[in-house]
Backbone as CSV, one residue per row, in Angstrom:
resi,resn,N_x,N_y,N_z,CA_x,CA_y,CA_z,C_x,C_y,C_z
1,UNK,-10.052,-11.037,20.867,-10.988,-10.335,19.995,-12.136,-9.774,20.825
2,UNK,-12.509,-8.347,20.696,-13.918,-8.054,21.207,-15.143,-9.136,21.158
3,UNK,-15.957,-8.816,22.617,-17.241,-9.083,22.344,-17.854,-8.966,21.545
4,UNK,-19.198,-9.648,21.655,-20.156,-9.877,20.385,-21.009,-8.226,20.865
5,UNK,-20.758,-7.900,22.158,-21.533,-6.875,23.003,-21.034,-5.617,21.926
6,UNK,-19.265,-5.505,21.858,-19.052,-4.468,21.243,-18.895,-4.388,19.450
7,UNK,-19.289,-5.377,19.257,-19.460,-6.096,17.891,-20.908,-5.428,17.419
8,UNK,-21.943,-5.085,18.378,-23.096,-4.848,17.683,-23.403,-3.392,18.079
9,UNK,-22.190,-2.972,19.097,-22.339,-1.097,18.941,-22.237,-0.801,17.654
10,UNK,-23.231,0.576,17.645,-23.059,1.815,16.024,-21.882,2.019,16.016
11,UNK,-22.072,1.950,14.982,-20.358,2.252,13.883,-19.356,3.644,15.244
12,UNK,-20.272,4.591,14.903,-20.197,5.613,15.562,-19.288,5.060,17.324
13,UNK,-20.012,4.465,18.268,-19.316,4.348,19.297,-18.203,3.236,18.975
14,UNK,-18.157,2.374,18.440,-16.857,1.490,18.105,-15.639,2.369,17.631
15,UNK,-16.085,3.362,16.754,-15.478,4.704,16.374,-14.653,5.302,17.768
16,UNK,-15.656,5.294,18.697,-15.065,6.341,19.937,-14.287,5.532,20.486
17,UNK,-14.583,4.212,20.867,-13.403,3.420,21.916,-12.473,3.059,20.691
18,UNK,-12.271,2.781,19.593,-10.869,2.882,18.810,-10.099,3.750,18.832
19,UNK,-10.585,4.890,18.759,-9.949,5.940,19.058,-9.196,6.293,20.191
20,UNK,-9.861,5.717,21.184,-9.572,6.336,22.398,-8.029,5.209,22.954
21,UNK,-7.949,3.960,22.348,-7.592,3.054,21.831,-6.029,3.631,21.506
22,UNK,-6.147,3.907,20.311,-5.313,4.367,19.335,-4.111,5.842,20.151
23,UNK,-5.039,6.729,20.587,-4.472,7.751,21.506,-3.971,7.163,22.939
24,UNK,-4.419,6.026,23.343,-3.881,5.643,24.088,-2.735,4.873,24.184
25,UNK,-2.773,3.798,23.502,-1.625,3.045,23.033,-0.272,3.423,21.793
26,UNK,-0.578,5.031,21.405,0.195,5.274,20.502,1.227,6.349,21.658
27,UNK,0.694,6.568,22.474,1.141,7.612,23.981,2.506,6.590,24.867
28,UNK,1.757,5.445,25.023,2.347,4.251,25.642,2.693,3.216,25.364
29,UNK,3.932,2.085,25.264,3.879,0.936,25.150,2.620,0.317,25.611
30,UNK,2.331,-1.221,25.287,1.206,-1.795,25.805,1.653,-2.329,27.217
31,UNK,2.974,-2.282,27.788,3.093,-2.777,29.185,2.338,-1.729,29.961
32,UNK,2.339,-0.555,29.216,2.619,0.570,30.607,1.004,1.792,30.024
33,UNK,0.167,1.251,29.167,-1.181,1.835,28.670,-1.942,1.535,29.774
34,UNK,-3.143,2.653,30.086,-3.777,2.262,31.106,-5.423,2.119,30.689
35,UNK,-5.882,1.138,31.048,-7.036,0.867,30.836,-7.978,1.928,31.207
36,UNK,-7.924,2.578,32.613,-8.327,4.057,33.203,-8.202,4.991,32.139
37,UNK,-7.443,5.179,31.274,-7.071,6.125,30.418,-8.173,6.089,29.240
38,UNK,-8.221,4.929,28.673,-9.084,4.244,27.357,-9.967,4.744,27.710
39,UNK,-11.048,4.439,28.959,-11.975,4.515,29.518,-12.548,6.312,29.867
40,UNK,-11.554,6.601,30.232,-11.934,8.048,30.297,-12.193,8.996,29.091
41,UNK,-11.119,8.420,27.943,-10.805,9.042,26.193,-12.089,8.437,25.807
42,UNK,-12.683,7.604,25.962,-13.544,7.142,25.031,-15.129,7.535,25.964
43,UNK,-15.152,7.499,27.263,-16.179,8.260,27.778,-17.112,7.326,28.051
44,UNK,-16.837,5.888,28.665,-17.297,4.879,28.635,-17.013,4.341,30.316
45,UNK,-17.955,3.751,30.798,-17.849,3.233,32.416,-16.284,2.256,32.083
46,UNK,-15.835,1.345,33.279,-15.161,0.548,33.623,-16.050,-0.990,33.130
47,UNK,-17.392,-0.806,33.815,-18.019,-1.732,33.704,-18.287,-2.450,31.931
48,UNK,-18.455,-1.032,31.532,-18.886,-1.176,29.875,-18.072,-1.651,29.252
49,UNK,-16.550,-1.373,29.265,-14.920,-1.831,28.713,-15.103,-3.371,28.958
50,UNK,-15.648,-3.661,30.226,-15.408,-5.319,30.033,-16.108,-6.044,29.660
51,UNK,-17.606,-5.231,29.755,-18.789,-5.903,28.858,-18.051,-6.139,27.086
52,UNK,-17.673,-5.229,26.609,-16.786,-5.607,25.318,-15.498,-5.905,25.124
53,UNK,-14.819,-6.105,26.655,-13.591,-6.667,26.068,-13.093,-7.261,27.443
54,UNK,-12.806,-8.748,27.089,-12.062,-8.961,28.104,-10.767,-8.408,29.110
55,UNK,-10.121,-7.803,28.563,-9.527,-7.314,29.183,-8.592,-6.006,27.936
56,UNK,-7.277,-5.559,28.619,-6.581,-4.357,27.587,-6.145,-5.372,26.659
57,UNK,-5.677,-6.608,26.843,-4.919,-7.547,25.667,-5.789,-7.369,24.149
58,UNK,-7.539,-8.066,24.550,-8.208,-7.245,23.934,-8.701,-6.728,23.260
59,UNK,-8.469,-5.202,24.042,-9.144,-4.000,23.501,-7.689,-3.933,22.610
60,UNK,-6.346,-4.192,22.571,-5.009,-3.765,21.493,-5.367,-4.640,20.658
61,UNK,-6.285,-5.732,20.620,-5.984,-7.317,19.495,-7.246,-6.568,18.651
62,UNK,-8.176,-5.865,19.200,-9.082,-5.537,18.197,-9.055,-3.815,17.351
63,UNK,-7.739,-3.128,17.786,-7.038,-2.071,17.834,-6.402,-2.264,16.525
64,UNK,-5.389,-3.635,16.834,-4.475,-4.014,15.439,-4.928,-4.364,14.816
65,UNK,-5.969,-5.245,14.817,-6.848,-5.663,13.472,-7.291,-4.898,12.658
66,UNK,-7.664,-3.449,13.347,-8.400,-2.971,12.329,-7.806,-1.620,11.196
67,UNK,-6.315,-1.730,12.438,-5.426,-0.490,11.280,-4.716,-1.682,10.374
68,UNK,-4.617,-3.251,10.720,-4.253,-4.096,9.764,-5.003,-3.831,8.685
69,UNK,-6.544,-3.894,8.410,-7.618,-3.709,7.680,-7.334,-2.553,6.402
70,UNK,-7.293,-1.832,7.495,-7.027,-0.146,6.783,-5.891,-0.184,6.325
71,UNK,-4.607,-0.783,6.446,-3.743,-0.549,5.773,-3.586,-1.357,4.775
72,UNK,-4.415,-2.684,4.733,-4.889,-3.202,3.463,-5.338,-2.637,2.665
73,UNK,-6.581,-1.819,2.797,-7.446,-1.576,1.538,-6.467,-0.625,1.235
74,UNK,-5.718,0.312,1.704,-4.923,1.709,1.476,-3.557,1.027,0.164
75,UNK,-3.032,-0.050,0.667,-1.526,-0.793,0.463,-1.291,-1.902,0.000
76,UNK,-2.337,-2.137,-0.928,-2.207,-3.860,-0.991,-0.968,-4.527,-1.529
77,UNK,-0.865,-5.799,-0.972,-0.172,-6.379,-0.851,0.693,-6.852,-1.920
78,UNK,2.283,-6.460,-2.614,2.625,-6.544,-3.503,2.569,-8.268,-4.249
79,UNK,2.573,-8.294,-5.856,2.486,-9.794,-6.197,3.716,-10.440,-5.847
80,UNK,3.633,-11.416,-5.781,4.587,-12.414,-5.789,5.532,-12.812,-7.063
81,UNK,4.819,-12.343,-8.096,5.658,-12.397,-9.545,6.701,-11.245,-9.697
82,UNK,6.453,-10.369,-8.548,7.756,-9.138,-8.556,9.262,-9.995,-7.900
83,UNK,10.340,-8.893,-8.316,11.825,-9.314,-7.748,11.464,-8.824,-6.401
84,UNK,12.842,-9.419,-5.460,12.787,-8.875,-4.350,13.005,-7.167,-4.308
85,UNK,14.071,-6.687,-5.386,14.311,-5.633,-4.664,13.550,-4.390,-4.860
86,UNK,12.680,-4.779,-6.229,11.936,-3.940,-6.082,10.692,-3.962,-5.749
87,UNK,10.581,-4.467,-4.882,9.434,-4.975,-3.748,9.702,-4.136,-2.707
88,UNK,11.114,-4.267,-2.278,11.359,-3.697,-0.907,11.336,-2.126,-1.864
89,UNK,11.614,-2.045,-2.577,11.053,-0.171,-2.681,9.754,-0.072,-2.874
90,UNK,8.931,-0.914,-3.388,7.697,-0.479,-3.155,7.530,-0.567,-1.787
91,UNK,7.637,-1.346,-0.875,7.301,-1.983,0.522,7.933,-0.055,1.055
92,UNK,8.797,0.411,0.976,9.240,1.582,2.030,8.969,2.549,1.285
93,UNK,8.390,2.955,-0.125,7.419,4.227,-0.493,6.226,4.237,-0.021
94,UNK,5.370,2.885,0.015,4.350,2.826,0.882,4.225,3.037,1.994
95,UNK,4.967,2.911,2.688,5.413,2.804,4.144,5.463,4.679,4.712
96,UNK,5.904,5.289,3.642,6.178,6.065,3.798,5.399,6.925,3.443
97,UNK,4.325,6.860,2.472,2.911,7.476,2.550,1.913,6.621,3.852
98,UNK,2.403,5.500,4.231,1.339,5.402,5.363,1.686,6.088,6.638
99,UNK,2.654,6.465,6.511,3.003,6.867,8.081,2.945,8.403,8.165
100,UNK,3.193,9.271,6.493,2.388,10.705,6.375,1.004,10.530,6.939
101,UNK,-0.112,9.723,6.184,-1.471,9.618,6.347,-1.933,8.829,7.709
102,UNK,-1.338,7.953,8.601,-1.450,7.802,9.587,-0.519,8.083,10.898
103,UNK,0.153,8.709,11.088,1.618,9.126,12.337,1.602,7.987,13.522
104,UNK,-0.224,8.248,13.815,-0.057,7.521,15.148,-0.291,6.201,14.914
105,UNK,-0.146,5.521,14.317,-0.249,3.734,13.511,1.223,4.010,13.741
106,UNK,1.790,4.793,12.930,3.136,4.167,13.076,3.950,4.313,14.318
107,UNK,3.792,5.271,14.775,3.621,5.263,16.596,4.108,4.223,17.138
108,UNK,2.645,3.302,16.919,2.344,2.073,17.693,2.835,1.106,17.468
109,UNK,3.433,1.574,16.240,4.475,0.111,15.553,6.240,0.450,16.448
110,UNK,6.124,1.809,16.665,7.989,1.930,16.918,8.025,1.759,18.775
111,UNK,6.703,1.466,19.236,6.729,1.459,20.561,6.585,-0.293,21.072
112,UNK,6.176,-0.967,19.854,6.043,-2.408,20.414,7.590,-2.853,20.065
113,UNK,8.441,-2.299,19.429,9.896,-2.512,19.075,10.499,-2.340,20.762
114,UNK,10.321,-1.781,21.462,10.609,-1.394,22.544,10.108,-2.004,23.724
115,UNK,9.062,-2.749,23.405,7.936,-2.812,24.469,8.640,-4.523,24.774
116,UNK,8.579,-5.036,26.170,8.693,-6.680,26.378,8.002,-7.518,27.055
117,UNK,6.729,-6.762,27.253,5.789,-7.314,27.811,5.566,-9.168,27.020
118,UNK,5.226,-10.129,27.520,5.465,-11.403,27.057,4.355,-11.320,25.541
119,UNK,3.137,-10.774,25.710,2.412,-10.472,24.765,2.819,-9.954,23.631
120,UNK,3.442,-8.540,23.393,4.214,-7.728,22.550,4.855,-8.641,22.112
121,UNK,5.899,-9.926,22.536,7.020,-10.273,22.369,6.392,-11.402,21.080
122,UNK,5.586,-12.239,21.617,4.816,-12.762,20.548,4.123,-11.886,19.166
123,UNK,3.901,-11.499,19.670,3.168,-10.345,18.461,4.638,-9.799,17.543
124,UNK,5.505,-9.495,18.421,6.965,-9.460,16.817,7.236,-11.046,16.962
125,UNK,7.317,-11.700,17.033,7.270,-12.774,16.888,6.544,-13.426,15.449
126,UNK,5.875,-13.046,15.845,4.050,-13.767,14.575,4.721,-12.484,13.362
127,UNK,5.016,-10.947,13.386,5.008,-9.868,12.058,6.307,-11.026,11.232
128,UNK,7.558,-11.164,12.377,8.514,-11.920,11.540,8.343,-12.941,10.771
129,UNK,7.564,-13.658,11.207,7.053,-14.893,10.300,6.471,-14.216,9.104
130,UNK,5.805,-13.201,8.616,4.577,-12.848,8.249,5.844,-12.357,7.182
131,UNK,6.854,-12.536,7.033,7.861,-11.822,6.239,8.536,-13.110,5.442
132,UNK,8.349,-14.018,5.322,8.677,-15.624,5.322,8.264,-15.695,3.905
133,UNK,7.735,-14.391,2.792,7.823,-14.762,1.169,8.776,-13.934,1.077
134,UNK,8.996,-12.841,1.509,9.885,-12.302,0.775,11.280,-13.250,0.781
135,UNK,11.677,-14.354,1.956,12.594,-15.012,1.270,12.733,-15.955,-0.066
136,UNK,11.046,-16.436,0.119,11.048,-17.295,-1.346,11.163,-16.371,-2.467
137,UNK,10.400,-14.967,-2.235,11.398,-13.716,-3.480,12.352,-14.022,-3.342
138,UNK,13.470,-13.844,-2.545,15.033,-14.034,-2.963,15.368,-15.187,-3.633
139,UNK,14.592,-16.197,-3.169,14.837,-17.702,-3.731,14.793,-18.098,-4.876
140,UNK,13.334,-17.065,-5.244,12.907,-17.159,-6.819,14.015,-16.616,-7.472
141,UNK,14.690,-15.185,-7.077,15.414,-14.236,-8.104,16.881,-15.105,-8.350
142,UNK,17.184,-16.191,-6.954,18.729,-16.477,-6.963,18.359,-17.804,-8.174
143,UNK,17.340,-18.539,-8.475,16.556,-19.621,-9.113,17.210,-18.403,-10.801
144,UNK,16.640,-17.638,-10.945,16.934,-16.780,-12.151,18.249,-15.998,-12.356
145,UNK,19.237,-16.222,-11.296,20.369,-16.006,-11.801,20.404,-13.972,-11.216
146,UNK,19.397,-13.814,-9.990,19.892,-12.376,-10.170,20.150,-12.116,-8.516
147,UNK,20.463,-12.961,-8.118,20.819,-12.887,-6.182,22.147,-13.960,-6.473
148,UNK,22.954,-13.120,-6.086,24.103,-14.320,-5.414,23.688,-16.160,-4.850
149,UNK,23.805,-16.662,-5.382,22.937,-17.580,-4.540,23.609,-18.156,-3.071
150,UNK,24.469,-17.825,-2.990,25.457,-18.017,-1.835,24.605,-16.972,-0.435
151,UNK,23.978,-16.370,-1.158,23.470,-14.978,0.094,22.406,-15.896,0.756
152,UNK,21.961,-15.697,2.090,21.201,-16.341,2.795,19.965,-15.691,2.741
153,UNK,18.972,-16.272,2.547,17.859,-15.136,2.092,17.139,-14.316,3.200
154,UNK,17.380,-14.980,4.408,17.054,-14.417,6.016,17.909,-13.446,6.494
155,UNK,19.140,-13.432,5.831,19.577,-12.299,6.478,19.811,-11.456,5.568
156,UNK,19.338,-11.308,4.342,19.166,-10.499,3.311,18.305,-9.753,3.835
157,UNK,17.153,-10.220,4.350,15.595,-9.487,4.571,16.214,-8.830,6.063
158,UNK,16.814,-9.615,6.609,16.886,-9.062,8.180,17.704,-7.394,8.357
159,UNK,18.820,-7.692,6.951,19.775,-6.344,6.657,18.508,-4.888,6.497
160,UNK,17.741,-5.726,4.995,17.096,-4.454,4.369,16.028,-3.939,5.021
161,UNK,15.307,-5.231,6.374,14.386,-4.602,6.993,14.878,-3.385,8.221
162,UNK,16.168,-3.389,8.512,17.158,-3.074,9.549,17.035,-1.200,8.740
163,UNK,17.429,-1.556,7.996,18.065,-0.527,7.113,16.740,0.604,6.505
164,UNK,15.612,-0.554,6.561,14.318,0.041,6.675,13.378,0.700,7.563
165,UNK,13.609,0.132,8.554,13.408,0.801,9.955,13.758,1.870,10.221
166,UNK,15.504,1.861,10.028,16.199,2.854,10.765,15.595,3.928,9.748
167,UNK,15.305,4.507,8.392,15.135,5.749,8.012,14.253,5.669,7.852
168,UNK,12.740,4.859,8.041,11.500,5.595,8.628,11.644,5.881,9.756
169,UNK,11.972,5.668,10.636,12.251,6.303,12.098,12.828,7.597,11.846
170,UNK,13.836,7.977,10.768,14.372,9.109,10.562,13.146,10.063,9.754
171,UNK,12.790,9.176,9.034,12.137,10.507,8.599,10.600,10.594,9.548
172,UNK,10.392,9.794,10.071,9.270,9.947,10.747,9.340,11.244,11.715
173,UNK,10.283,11.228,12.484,10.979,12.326,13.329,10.876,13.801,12.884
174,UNK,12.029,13.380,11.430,12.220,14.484,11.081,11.246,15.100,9.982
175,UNK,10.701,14.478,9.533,9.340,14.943,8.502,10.013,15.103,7.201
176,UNK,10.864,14.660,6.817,11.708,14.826,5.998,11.977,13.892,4.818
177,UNK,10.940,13.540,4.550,10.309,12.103,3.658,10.806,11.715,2.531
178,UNK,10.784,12.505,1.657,11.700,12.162,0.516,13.489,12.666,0.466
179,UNK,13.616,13.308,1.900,15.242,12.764,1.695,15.374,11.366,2.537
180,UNK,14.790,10.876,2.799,15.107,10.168,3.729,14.571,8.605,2.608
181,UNK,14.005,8.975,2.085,13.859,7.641,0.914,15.088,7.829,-0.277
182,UNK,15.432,8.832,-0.295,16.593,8.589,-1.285,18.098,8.413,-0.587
183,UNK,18.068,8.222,0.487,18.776,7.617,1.575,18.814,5.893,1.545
184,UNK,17.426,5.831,1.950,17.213,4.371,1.971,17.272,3.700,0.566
185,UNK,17.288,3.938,-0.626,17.554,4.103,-1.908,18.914,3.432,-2.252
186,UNK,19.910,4.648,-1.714,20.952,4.642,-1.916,21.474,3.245,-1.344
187,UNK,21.245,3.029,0.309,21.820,2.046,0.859,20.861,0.501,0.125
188,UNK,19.763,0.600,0.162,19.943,-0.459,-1.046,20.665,-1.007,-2.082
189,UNK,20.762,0.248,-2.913,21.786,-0.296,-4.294,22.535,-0.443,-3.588
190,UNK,23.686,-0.068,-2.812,24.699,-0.876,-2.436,24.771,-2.163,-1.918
191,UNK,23.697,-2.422,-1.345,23.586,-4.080,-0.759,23.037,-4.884,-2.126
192,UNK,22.247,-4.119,-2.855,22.390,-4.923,-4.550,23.408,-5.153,-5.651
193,UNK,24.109,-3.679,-5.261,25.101,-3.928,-6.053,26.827,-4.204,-5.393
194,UNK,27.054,-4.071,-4.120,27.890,-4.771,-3.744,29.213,-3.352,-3.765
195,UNK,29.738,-3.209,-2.740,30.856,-2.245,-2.631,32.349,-2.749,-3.110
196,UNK,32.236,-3.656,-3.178,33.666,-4.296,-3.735,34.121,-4.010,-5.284
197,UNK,35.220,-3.644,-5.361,35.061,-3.784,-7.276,36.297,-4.845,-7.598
198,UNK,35.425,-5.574,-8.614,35.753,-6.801,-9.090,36.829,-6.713,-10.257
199,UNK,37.782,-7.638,-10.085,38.782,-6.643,-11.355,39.701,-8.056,-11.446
């Protein structure tokens, strides 16, 4: 976490080194971002960067916190009294207005997928956990008779997050947003409703 040093800069310069932040690390994985770079984007000595931050680990830990923040107040967090599956469509319409209204957030999310720096590796590490209700959603819905209960609820989430990925990445690319949700749509109902016919 930042210093208390960069904790009591004006809004305004915390403004400039996030930024500079954000353009930097949305350019580069975090193995391969250069601290020289931050420093130059944001218009700030070498010396000053460490007065507020120990090091790049950081200047990214106080980076993610705060588009975590923002994508709170923007996205809040669906209830727990919803089913799973229509959770996961709210979860990838949102997703999909956040990544219109922010590009380079989501950037930074498709580059730590890639990234193996030991740091990064923890950090997907800790998001996966952070996904650990939506199995008790499945748990609840198979409890009510509307999930197979035979289905494993980890690799339920592991399919639809798979399946979720892959066409925001598509439409992220291609800008192509609402075909690309009635894509991801489609391959849902089939993992809800099952390709086999029963006879």
């Amino acid at each position: 976490m930042p210093k208390e040093t960069f904790i009591n800069l004006p809004i305004e310069k915390q403004k400039l080194i996030f930024d500079a932040c954000i353009k930097e690390f949305s350019t580069y994985p975090f193995s391969q971002a250069s601290i020289n770079q931050i420093i130059k984007n944001a218009n700030i000595s070498r010396g000053s960067f460490y007065q507020y931050f120990e090091d790049k680990w950081d200047a990214y830990e106080m980076m993610m916190g705060r588009i975590a923040q923002e994508k709170f107040s923007l996205l809040p967090p669906p209830s727990l009294k919803n089913h799973f599956f229509d959770v996961m469509e709210q979860f990838f319409h949102d997703t999909m207005k956040w990544i219109q209204l922010k590009p380079d957030y989501f950037q930074i999310g498709i580059l730590i997928d890639y990234d193996y720096d030991e740091l990064i590796v923890k950090l997907r590490e800790a998001s996966k956990s952070r996904l650990l209700f939506l199995e008790d959603m499945i748990r609840s819905d198979q409890a009510q008779g509307l999930i197979d209960s035979n289905v494993n609820p980890s690799d339920l989430v592991d399919m639809i997050t798979e399946i979720s990925k892959s066409a925001l990445l598509k439409a992220f690319r291609s800008s192509d947003f609402e075909e690309m949700e009635k894509i991801f749509l489609t391959r849902l109902h089939i993992i809800k409703k099952g390709v086999q016919v029963h006879v």
